[in-house]
N, C-alpha and C positions, 0 to 999 in steps of 0.2 A: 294339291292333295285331293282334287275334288274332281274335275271334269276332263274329259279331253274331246273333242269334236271328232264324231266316226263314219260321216259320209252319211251322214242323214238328212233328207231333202229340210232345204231353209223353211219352208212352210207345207204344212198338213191339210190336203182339204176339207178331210171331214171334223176337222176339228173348229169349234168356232170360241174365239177372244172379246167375251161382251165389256173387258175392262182396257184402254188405251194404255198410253203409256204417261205416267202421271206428269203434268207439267206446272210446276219447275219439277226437273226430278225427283229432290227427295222433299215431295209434298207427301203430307199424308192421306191417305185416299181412304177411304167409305166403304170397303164394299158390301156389308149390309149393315143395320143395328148391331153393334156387338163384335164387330169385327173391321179391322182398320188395317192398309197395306201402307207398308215403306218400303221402295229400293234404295238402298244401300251401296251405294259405289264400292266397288273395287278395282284395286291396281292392277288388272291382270287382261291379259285379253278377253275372259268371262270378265264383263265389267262391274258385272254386282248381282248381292244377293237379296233375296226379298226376306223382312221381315214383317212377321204378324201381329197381331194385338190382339188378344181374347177377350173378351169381358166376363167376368165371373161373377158370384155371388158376392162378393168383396173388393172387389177392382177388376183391375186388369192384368193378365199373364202378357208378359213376351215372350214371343216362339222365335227364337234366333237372333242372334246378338251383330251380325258383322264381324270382322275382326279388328284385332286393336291398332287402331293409328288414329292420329291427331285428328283429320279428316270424318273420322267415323264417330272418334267424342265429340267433338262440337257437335256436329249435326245429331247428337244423343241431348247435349246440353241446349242446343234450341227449341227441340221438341219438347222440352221439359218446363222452359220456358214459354213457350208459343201455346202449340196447339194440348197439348198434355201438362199444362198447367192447371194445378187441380184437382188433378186426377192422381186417383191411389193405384200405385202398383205391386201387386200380390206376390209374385215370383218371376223366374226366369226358367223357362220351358227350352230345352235345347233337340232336336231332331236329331243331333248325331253330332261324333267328335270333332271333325273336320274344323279346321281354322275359320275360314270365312262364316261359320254358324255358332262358332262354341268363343269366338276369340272375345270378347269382350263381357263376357256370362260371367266372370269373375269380376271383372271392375264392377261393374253392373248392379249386382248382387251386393255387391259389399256398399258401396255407395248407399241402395235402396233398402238396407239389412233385410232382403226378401230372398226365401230359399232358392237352389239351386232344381228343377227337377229333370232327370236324365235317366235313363233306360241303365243297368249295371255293367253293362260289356261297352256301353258307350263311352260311360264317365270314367270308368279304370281303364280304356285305351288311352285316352287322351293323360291321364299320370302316369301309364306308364311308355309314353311316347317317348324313346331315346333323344336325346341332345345328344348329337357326339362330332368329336374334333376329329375323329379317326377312327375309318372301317373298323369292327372288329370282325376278326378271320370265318366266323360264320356267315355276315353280309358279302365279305371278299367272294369268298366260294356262290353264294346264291349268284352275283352278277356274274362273276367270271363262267359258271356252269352255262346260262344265259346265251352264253358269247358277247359280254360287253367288253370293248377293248380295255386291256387291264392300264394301259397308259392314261385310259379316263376315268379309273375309277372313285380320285379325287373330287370329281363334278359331282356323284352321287350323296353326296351331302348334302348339299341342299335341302332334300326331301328330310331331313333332319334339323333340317333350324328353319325352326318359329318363333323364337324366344323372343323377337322383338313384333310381333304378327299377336302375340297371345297375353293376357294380363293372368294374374296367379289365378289356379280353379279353385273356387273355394273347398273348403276342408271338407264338407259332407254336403250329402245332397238329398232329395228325395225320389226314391225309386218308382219307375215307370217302368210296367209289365200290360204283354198283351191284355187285353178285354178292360183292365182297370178305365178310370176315372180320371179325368182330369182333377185335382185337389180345386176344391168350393167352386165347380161348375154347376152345380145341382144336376148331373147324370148329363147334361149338354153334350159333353166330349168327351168322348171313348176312345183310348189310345189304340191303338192299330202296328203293329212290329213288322217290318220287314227286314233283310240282309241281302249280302251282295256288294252293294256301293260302301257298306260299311257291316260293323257287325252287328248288332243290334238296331236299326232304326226304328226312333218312334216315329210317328204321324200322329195327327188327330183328325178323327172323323164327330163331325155332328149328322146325327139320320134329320132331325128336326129344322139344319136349318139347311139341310142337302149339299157340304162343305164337304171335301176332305182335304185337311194340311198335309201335302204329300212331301216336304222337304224335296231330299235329292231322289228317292225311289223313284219316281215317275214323275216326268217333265217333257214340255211338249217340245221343241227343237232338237235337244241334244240327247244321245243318250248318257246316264250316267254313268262314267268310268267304274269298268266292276272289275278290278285287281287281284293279281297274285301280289300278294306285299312281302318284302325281306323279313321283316319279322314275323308271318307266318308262311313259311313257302313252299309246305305241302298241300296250303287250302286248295280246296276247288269249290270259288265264290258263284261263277256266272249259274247251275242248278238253282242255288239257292235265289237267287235274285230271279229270274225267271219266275222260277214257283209262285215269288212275293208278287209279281207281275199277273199273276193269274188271279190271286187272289183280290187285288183292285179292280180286274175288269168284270165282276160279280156286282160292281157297285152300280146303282142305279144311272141311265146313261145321263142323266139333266144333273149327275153330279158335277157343282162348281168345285176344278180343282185350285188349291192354289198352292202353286211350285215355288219351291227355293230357288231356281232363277228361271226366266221367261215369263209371258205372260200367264195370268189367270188363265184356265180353258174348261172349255167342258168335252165330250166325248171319251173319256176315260177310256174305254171298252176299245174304240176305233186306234186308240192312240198304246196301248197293249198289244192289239197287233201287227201294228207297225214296226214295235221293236222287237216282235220277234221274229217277222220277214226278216229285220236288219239283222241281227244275230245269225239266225240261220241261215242267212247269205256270206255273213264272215268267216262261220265253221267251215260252211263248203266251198270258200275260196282257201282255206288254210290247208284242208284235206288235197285240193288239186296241188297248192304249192309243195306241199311234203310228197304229194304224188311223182312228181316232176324230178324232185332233190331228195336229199336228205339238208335241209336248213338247219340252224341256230334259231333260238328266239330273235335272238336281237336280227340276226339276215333275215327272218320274217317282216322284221317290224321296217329294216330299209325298203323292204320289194313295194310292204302298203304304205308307206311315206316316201317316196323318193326325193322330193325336198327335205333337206336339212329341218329337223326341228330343234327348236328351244331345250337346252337339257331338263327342264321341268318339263314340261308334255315330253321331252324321249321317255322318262322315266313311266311318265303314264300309261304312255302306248304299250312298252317293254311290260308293267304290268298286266294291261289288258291282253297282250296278247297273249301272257303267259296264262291268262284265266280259260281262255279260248283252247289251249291248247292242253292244260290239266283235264279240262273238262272233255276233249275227245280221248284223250290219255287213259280217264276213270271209265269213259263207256267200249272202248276195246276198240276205238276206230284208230289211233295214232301206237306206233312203239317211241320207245328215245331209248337211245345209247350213247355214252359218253365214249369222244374219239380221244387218242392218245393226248389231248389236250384236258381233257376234261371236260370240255363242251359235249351240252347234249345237241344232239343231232336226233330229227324227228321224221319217221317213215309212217304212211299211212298202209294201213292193215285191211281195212273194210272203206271201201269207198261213200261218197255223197250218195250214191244212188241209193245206197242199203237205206237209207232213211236215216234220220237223226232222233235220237230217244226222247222219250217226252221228259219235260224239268224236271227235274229230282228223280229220277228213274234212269236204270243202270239197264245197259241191255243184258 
């Protein structure tokens, strides 16, 4: 539900990594007064997620949970034991719905009876994120429209069961809005919203101590998977995310980011426009391919993978791509027409050379 790896160089020059990789892994690391790093394994080819620790007026906040499995409470239960013996914890601060960040915010919570705090479009995705045993005819159509073969549309499940990934969300929570406060930081930390990767993302930025908790929004190796999803599949996320993209690289350049996976970095600014080289390299390779054809999504997403993938990343790519191709959809560069099958079939109208529109702006 979270990443998918898109041809983005393994390492950044201009960017620099003043924090190693902690050894043993899940040691908890320093990185200034007041603020403390965990990686968090995961079972996944992204191996893990990092979580934070704020220090407040009253304790400490945790910014992201892990998700729920055996592996991730204990290592919750020796910290509590070990190095966080002692220490008061104030809430549970969540970046966004996504499993690997929100999955264990409900044990968490209820264990420590300390609130929930979550942005409103983030914590009511995540309730009303579908369990289901079986497409309903609305997801059928989104994939088949797609051109996912209907023989597999079985396999799209997946992306619907978390129920053993996730502990219950607690019943209410505390709202997190642009410009606001972090709850008893004394003004330290000013929440920051982005979209794109999700619907609402928070961040937390301190000017004072030159931090910004960037979750999934901006991360240095990978870019964030920014999706058409079946449960909304008229969005057109990737504007939105851009935009949000714009608004980080304003941030002072000696700002320490720290990412929801990858290392700590600084360069913010340099690492902003890197992904939108990346981006606008993939519109205008989608434009030529539609130039060439008339493709499907999914015949797009075989041309840029020709390795077989994993039906979790097919499903991501198949989102990504659809984001990429909404969004030249909305600015007049692509047509789609569905053929006697139902599948859209995508023609480009206005070539790469015309220029591509700037974020959130329609030509």
């Amino acid at each position: 539900m979270d990443i998918v790896e898109t041809g983005l160089p393994a390492t950044v020059p201009e960017l620099t990594f003043p924090y190693p990789l902690p050894q043993p892994e899940t040691a908890l690391v320093d990185i200034v007064p007041g603020v403390k790093w965990l990686r968090m394994p995961l079972p996944y080819a992204l191996d893990h997620v990092n979580i934070y620790l704020v220090q407040v007026d009253s304790g400490w906040v945790i910014v992201d949970t892990g998700l729920d499995s055996p592996r991730s409470r204990a290592i919750w239960a020796e910290l509590f034991s070990g190095p966080l013996s002692g220490e008061t914890v104030v809430g549970i601060f969540c970046t966004h719905f996504h499993v690997d960040h929100v999955g264990l915010a409900g044990h968490l919570a209820e264990q420590l009876r300390v609130p929930l705090f979550m942005t409103y479009e983030e914590y009511f995705s995540l309730r009303g994120w579908p369990a289901l045993t079986e497409l309903p005819w609305q997801y059928r159509e989104f994939f088949l429209q797609a051109g996912f073969p209907e023989e597999r549309l079985s396999e799209t499940l997946i992306m619907f069961d978390f129920s053993d990934e996730i502990s219950p969300l607690p019943p209410s929570f505390i709202r997190m809005q642009e410009g606001g406060l972090l709850p008893a930081s004394g003004g330290a930390w000013q929440i920051m919203i982005g979209s794109g990767h999700s619907p609402e993302h928070a961040m937390l930025y301190s000017a004072e101590k030159g931090i910004l908790i960037s979750g999934d929004q901006l991360l240095p190796r990978i870019s964030s998977n920014v999706s058409v999803s079946v449960v909304n599949p008229l969005d057109e996320p990737l504007s939105c995310w851009l935009a949000s993209l714009d608004r980080l690289s304003g941030l002072p350049e000696d700002t320490l980011v720290l990412p929801g996976h990858g290392l700590p970095f600084r360069g913010a600014g340099k690492r902003v426009e890197a992904l939108h080289s990346h981006h606008d390299s993939r519109l205008r390779n989608l434009l030529e391919i539609c130039a060439a054809q008339q493709p499907s999504a999914f015949e797009i997403v075989q041309e840029l993978y020709p390795a077989p993938l994993p039906v979790f990343d097919l499903q991501l790519a198949l989102g990504e791509c659809l984001a990429h191709l909404r969004y030249l959809l909305v600015n007049g560069r692509l047509a789609a027409t569905p053929d006697d099958r139902g599948v859209y079939r995508y023609r480009t109208i206005a070539s790469a050379a015309e220029g591509l529109p700037e974020p959130g702006k329609s030509s």
